[in-house]
C-alpha positions as CSV (number, residue, x, y, z in Angstrom):
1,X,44.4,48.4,18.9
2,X,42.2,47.9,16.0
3,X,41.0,50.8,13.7
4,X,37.3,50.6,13.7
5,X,37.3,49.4,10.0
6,X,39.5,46.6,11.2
7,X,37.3,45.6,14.0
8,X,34.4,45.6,11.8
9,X,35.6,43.4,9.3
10,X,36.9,41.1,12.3
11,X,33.3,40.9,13.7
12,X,31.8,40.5,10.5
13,X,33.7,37.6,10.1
14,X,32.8,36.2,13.3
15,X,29.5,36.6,12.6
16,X,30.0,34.8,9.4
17,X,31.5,31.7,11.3
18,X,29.1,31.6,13.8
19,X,26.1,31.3,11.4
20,X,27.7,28.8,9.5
21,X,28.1,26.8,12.7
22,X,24.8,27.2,13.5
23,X,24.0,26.1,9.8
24,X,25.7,22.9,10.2
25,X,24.9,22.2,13.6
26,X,20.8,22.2,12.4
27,X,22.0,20.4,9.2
28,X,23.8,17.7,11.6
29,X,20.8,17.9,13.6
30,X,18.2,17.2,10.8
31,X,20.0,14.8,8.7
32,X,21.8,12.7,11.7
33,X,19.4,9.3,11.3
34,X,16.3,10.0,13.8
35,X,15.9,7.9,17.1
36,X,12.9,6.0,17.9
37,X,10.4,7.8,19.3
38,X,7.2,6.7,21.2
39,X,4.1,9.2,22.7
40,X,1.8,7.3,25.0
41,X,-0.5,10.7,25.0
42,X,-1.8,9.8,21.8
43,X,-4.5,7.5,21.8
44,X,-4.7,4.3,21.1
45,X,-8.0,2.3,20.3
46,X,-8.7,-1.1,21.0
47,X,-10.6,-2.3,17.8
48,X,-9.3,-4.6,15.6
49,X,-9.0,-3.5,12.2
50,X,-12.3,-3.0,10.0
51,X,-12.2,-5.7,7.9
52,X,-14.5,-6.3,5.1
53,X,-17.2,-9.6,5.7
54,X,-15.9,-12.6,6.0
55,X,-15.1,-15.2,2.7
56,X,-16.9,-18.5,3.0
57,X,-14.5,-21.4,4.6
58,X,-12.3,-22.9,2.6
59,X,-13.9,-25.9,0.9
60,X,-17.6,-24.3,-0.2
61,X,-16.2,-23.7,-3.4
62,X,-15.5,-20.1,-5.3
63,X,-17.1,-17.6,-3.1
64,X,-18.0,-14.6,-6.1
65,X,-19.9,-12.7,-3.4
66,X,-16.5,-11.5,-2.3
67,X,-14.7,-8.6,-3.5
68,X,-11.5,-7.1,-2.9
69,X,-12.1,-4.2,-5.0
70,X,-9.2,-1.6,-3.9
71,X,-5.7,-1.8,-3.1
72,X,-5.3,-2.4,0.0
73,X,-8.8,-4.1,0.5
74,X,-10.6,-1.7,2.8
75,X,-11.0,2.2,3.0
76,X,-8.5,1.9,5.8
77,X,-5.9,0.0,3.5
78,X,-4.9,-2.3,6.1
79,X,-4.2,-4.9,3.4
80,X,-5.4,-7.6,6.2
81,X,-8.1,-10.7,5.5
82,X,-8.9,-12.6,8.8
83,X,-10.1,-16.0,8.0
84,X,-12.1,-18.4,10.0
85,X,-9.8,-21.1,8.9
86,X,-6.3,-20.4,8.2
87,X,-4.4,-21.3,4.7
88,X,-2.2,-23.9,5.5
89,X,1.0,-24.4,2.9
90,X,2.3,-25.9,0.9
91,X,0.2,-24.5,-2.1
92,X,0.0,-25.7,-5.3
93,X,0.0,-23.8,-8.8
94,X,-3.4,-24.0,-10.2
95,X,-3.0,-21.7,-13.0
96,X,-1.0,-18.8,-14.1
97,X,-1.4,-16.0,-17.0
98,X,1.8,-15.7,-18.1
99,X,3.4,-12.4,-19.7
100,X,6.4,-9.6,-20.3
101,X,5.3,-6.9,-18.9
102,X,5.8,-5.6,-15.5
103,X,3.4,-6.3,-12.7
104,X,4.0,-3.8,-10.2
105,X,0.5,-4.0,-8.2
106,X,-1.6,-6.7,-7.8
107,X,-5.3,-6.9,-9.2
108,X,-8.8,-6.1,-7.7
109,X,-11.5,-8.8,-7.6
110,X,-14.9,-8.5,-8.1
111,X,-17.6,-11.1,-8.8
112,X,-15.9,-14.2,-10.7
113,X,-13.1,-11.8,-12.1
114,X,-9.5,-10.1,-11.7
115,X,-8.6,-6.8,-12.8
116,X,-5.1,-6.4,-13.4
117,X,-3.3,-3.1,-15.1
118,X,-0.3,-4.0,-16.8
119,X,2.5,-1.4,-16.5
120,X,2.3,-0.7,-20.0
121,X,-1.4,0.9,-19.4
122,X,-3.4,-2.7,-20.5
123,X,-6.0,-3.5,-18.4
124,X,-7.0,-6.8,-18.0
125,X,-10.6,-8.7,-16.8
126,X,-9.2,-12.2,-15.9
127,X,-11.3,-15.2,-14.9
128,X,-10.7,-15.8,-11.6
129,X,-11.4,-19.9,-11.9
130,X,-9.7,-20.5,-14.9
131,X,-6.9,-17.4,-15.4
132,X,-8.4,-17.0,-19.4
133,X,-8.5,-13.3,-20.3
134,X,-12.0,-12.0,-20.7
135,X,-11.1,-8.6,-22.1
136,X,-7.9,-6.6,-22.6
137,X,-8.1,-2.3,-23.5
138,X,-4.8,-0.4,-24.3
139,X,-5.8,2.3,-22.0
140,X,-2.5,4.1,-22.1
141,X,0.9,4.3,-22.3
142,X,2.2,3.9,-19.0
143,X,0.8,2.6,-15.1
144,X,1.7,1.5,-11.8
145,X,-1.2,1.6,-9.8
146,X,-3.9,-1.3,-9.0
147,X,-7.1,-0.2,-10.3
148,X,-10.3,0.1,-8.0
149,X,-13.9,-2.1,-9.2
150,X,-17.4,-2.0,-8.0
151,X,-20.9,-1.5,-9.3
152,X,-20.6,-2.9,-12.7
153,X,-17.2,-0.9,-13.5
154,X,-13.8,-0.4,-13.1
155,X,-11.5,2.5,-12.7
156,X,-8.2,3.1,-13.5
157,X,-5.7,5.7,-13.1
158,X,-2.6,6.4,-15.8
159,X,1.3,7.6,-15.5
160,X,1.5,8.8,-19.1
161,X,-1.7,8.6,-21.4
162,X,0.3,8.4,-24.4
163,X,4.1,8.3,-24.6
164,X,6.0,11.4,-23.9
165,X,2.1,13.1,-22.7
166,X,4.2,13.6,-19.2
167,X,0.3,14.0,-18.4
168,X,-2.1,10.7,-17.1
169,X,-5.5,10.2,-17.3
170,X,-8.0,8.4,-15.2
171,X,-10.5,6.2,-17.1
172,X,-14.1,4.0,-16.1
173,X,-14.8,0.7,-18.0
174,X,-17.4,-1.6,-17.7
175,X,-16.7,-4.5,-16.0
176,X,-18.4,-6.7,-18.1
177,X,-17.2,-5.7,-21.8
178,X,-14.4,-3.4,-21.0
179,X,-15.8,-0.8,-22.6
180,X,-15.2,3.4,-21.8
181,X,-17.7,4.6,-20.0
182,X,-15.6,8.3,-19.2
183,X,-12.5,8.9,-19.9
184,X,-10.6,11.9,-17.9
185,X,-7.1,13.6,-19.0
186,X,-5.3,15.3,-16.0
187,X,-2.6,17.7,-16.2
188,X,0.0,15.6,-14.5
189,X,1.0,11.6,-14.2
190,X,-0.6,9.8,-11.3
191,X,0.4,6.2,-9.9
192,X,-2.3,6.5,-7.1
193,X,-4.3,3.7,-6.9
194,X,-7.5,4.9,-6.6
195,X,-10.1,4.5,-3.8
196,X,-13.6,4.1,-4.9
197,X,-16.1,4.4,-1.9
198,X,-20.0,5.6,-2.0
199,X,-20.2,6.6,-5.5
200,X,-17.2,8.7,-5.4
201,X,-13.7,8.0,-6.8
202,X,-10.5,9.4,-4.9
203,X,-7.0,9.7,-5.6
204,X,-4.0,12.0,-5.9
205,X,-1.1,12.9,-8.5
206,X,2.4,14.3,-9.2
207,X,1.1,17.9,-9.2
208,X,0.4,17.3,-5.7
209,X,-3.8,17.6,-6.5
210,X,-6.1,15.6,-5.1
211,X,-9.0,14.7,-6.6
212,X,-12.4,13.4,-5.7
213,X,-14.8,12.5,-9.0
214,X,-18.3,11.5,-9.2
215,X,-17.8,7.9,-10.1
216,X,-20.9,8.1,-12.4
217,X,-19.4,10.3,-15.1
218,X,-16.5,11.5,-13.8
219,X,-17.9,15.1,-12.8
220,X,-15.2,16.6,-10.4
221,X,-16.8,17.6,-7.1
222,X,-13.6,19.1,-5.4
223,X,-9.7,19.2,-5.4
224,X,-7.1,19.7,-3.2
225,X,-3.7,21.4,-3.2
226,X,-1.2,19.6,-1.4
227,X,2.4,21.0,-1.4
228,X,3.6,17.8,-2.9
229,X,3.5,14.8,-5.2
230,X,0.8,13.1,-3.8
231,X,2.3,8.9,-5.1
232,X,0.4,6.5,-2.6
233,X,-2.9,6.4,-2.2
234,X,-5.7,7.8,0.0
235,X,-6.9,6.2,3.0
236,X,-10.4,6.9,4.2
237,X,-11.9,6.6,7.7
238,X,-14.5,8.7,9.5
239,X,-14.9,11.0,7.3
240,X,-11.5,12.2,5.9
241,X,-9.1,11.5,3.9
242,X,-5.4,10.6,5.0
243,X,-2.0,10.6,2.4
244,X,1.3,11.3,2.5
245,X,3.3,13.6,0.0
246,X,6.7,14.2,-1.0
247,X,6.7,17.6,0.8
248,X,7.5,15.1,3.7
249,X,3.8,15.7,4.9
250,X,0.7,14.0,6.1
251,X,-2.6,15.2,5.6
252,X,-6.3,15.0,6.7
253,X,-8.7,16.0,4.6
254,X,-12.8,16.2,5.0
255,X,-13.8,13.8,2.4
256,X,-16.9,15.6,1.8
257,X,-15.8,19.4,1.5
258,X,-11.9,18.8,0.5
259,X,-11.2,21.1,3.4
260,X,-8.0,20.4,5.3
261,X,-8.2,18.9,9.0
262,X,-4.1,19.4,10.2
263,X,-1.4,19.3,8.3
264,X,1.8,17.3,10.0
265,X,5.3,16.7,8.8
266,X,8.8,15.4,9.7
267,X,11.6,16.4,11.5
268,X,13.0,18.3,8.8
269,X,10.2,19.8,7.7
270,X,10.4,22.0,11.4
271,X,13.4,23.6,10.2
272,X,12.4,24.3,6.4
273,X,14.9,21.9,5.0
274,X,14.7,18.7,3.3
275,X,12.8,15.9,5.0
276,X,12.0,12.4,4.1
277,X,9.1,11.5,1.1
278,X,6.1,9.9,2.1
279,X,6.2,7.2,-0.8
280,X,3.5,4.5,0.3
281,X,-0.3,3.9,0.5
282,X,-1.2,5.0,4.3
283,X,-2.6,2.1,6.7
284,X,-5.2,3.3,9.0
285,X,-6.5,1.1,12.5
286,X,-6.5,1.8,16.6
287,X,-7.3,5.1,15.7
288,X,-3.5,5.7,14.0
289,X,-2.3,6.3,11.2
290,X,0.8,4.2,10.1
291,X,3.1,5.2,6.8
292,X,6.7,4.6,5.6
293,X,9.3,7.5,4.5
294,X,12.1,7.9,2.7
295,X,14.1,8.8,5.5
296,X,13.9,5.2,6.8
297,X,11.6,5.7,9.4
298,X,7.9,4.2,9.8
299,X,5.9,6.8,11.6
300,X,1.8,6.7,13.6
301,X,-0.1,9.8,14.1
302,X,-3.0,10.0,15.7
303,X,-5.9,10.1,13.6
304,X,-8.0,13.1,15.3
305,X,-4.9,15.5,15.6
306,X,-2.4,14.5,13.3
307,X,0.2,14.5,16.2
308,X,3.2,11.9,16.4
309,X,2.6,8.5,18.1
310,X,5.7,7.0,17.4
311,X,8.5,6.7,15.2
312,X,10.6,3.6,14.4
313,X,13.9,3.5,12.4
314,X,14.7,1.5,10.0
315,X,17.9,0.7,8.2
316,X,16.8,2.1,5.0
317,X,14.3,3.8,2.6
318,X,10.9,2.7,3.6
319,X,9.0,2.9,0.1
320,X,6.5,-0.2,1.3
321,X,3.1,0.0,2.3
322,X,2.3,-1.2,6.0
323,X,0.0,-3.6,7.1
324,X,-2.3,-3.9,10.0
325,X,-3.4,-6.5,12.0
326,X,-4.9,-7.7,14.9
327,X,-1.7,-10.3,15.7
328,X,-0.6,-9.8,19.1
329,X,-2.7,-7.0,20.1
330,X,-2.0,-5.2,16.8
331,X,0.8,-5.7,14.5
332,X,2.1,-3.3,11.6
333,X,3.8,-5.3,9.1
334,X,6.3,-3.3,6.7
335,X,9.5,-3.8,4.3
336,X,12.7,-1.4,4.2
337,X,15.5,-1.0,1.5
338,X,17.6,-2.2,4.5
339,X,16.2,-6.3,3.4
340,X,14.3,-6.7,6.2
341,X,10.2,-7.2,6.9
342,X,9.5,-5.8,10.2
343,X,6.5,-6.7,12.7
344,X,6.1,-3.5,14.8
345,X,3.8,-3.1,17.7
346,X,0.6,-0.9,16.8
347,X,0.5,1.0,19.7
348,X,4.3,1.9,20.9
349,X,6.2,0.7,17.3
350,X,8.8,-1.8,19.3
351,X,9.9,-4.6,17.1
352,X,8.2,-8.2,17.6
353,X,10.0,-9.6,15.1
354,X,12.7,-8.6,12.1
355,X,12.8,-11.4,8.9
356,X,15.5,-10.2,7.1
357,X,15.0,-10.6,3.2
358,X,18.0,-11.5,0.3
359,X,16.9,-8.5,-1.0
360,X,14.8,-4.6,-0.8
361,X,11.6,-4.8,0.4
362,X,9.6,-2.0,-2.0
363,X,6.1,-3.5,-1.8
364,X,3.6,-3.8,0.7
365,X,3.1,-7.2,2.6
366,X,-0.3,-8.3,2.9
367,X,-1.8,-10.5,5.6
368,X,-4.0,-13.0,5.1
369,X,-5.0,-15.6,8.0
370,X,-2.5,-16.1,9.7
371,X,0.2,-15.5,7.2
372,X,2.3,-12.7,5.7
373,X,3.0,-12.2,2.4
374,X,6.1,-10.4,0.8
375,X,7.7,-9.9,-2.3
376,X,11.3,-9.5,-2.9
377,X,12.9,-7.2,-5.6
378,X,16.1,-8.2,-4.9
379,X,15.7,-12.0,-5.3
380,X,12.7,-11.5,-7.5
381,X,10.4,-14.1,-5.3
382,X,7.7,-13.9,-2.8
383,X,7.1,-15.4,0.8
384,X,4.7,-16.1,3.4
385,X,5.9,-16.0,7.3
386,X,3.9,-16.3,10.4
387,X,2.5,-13.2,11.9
388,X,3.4,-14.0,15.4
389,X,7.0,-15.5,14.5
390,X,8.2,-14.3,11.3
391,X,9.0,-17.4,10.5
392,X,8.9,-18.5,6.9
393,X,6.3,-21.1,6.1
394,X,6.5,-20.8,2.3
395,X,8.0,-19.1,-0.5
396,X,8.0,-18.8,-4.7
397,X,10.7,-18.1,-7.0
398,X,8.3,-15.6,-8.4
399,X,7.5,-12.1,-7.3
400,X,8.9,-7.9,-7.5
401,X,6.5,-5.5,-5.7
402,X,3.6,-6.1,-4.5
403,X,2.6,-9.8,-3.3
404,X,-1.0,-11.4,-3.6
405,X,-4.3,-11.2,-2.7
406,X,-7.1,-13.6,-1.6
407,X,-10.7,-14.5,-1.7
408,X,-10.4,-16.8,1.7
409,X,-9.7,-20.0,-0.6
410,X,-7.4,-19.4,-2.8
411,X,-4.2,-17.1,-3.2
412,X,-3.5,-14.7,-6.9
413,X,-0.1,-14.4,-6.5
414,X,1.9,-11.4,-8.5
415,X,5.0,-12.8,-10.0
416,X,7.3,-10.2,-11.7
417,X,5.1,-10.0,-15.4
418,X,2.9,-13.2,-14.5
419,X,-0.2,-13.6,-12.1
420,X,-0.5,-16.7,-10.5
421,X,-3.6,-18.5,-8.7
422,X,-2.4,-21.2,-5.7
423,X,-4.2,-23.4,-3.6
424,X,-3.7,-25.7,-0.3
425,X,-2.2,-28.8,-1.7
426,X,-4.8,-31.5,-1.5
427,X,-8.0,-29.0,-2.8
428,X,-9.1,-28.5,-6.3
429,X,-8.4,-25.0,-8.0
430,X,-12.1,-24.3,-6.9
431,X,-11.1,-24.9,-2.9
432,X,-13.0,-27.9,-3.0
433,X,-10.9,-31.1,-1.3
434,X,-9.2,-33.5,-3.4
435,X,-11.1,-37.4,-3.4
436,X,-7.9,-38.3,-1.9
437,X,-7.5,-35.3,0.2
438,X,-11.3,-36.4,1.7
439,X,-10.3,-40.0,2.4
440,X,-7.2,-38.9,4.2
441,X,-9.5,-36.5,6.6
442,X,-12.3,-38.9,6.8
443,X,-9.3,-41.6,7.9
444,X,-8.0,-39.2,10.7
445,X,-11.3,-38.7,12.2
446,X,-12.4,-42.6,12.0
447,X,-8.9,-42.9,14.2
């Protein structure tokens, strides 16, 4: 028989052992890798994608009425340009801008030029014809964001403003002469490209703040707290504003008050315990929101509640930025750490097609026509694969992060410090056909 000292200690040890079980049973629970998940509740849209107007065909020459002026391309960041007549490879190097330093994001176009920040906080106004540098401002010491441009200006947003600052700043040039036209220092480093959209100028940083500016003179009209580093950008639709932190959280703010909408998170988040980080810029289309994690899973919430869609896992980190298309019904298109580029169905996330890479996907893949681009860290090169197959159609010994963008004509290609402009083979660097490339059409129609 046990004295009732005995028995106590006996039970309090049980006790003990039972809530470490418990302990690692949830720990099991939460870290074991996540199964696919798919919630047909949610709904599901059938627009395409909001795409921004359409490039003049290839042939009529540069189109400067077309901008890509944010990362991503839209509000929605789908990082998707539809074109009435599909780039056909092999393209040729028209001209490139050659360099040292990192290029970790691809430029913004507007009018006849590229605007390209340099990791080492240079900004650069390019000619888009001719790849000769119109301007160049040491902004800061540090970047890795794409910057935004419209209405005579462009905005860009700093890591470290001077070296060892630990602090960023955001800045607004003029387009034309580079020139400040307000300059901002924040209490924290930001690598959020930033989204500029009627007048104002959004974005988030490291101290989880979010920030929405008056894109005039840089007059803050409100901020938000998030409860973590706030790295990819903002997507906007309908009225809010969507990101992803590293509290392993998505959010939905009103763009106009900076009130929270919902609040959702991972699976570990339920439990108070480590989840995944929400690294990328969010994609938004079919009323769903699509963003990587850390925890190498590609997750859609539904835009109006913030409640899980579907969840598809990966073999690795998932730090790249999705794409969204129309391909197929609607196709997300994403890269993982585990060297693959996946092509996931909007609505339910089952796989259409897995490319896998020679190396990690970190990037976003963009889509334009009917082509896919990606870059490879791994293998330091880029690619292009059909949307519907995954098949590669053309690749580059070039290329780190982020892959290219488009004005419908030509392609401005990122290599890993150089920016490149390509072309169909058989077109001037203009777009414009070849005398050779017109006889040979002109021969196949006389036939």
């Amino acid at each position: 028989m046990f004295r009732s000292g005995g028995l106590t200690a006996v039970l309090a040890a049980f006790s003990a052992a039972l809530v470490i079980a418990v302990l690692v049973a949830v720990g099991v629970l939460v870290t074991r890798p996540a199964g696919n998940v798919n919630n047909d509740d949610v709904a599901f849209e059938s627009a395409a994608p909001t795409v921004p107007s359409e490039p003049a065909k290839a042939g009529d020459g540069f189109d400067d009425s077309f901008s890509w002026p944010v990362y991503g391309l839209t509000p929605q960041r789908t990082k998707n340009l539809p074109l009435r007549r599909n780039l056909r490879p092999p393209f040729v190097e028209r001209w490139r801008m050659t360099g040292s330093v990192l290029l970790e994001f691809t430029p913004v176009m507007c009018g006849r030029s590229l605007y390209l920040l340099k990791n080492n906080g240079a900004l650069y106004s390019v000619s888009k014809r001719t790849g000769k540098v119109r301007w160049k401002r040491k902004l800061g010491y540090l970047a890795a964001a794409s910057p935004a441009c419209g209405d005579g200006r462009v905005y860009t947003v700093l890591l470290e403003r001077t070296k060892g600052a630990g602090a960023g700043r955001v800045v607004a040039v003029s387009a034309k002469t580079g020139r400040t036209k307000w300059s901002k220092n924040l209490p924290s480093r930001t690598e959020n490209s930033p989204l500029l959209l009627s007048g104002r100028l959004y974005f988030g940083s490291e101290d989880g703040t979010v920030y929405n500016l008056r894109a005039s003179d840089g007059a803050t009209r409100w901020t938000y707290k998030s409860g973590g580093a706030v790295k990819g950008g903002l997507a906007a639709d309908r009225g809010k504003l969507f990101f992803g932190d590293y509290a392993g959280a998505v959010t939905a703010i009103d763009r106009a008050t900076g009130k929270k909408v919902w609040r959702t998170g991972t699976s570990g988040g339920r439990f108070g315990l480590a989840s995944g980080n929400f690294y990328g810029t969010p994609a938004i289309a079919y009323g769903r929101l699509y963003i990587g994690n850390t925890d190498g899973n590609v997750y859609s919430f539904g835009l109006r509640s913030g409640e899980l869609a579907w969840r598809h896992r990966t073999g690795g980190y998932v730090y790249s930025s999705p794409a969204v298309s129309a391909a197929q019904g609607g196709s997300v298109f994403v890269g993982s750490y585990d060297k693959s580029i996946y092509s996931l169905n909007a609505r339910n996330g089952s796989v259409r097609w897995r490319h896998r890479t020679g190396g990690r996907i970190v990037g976003g893949p963009a889509v334009i026509g009917n082509l896919v681009f990606y870059s490879d860290l791994g293998t330091r090169s880029t690619h292009a694969l059909g949307v519907n197959t995954g098949e590669e159609r053309w690749s580059l010994g070039r290329g780190a992060f982020n892959p290219a963008i488009s004005d419908g004509t030509r392609l401005y290609i990122n290599g890993y410090s150089s920016l490149y402009m390509y072309t169909e083979k058989g077109r001037h660097r203009d777009g414009t056909l070849t005398s050779g490339a017109r006889k040979r059409a002109r021969a196949r129609l006389d036939r």
